[in-house]
C-alpha positions in Angstrom: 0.0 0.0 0.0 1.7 3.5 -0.8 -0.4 6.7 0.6 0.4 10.1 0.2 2.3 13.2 2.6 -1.3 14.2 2.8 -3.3 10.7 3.8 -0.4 9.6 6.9 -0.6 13.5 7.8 -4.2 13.3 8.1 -3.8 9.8 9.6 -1.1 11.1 12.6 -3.6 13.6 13.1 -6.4 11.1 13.8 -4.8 9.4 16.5 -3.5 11.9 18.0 -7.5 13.4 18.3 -8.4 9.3 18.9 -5.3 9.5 22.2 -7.5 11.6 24.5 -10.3 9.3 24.4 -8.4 6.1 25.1 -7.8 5.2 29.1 -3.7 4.5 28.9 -1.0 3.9 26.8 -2.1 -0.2 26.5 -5.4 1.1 24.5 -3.9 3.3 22.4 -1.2 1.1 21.1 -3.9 -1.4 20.7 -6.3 1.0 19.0 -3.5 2.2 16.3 -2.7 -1.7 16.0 -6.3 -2.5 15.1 -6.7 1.2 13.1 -3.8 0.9 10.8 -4.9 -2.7 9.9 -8.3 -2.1 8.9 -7.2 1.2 7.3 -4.6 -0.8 5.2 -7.4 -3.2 4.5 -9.2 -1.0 3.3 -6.8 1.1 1.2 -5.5 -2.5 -0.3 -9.4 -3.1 -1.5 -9.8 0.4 -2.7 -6.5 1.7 -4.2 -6.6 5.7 -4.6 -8.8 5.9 -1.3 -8.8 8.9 0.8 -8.2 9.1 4.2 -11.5 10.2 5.0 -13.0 7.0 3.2 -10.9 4.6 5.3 -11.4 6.3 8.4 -15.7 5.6 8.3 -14.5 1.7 7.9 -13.4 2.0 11.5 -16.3 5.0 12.8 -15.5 8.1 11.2 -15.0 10.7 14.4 -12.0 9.7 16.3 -15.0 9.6 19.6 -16.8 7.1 17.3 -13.6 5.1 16.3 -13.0 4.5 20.3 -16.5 3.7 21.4 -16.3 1.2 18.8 -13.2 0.0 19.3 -13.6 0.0 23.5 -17.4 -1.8 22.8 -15.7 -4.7 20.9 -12.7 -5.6 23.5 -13.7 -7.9 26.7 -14.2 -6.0 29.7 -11.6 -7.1 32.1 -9.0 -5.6 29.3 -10.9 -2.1 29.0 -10.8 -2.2 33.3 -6.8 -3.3 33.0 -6.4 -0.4 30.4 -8.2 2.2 32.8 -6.5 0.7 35.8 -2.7 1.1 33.9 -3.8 4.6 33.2 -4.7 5.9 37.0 -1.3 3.9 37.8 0.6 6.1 35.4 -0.9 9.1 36.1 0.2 8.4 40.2 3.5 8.4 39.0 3.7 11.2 37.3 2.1 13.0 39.9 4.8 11.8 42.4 7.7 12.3 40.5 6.1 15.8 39.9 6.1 16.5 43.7 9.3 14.6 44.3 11.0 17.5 41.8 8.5 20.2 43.5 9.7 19.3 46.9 13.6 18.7 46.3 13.7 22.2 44.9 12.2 23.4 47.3 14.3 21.8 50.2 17.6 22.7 47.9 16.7 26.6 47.6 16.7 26.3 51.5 20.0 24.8 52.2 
């Protein structure tokens, strides 16, 4: 399949806009996994397709292309998915305050 500057541009663009809807980094490699192989599908059915057309094969609207996606995947991984994501976002949090606080303790001394 060859595509265009213009169709992987508008495709980085969608799953960048598709990113803030998935819970975690677990979904959205999965997501762009199962997106770029029905897009290729697609594209290898319909030679010359935009990215538009290939896009409504997998819902259209990145928000669309989620629900979808989410709706189709067993429950316990969508809870693992969310649960990797709150685990993350603890981190980060913590390492944020760690750096907060060891500034501030360092301007002190």
């Amino acid at each position: 399949m060859t595509t265009t500057r213009a169709f992987e541009h508008e495709q980085k663009c969608f799953f960048q806009a598709c990113a803030g809807y998935l819970p975690g980094r677990g979904a959205r490699k999965a997501f762009e996994a199962y997106a770029r192989a029905a897009i290729e599908d697609y594209c290898g059915n319909c030679p010359g397709c935009t990215f538009a057309q290939s896009a409504e094969q997998i819902g259209g609207k990145p928000y669309e292309a989620v629900q979808d996606f989410l709706e189709s995947q067993p429950p316990e991984i969508v809870t693992a998915w969310q649960a990797q994501a709150v685990r993350r976002k603890k981190c980060v949090f913590a390492a944020m305050a760690a750096g907060v606080c060891s500034g501030f303790v360092t301007a002190f001394l």
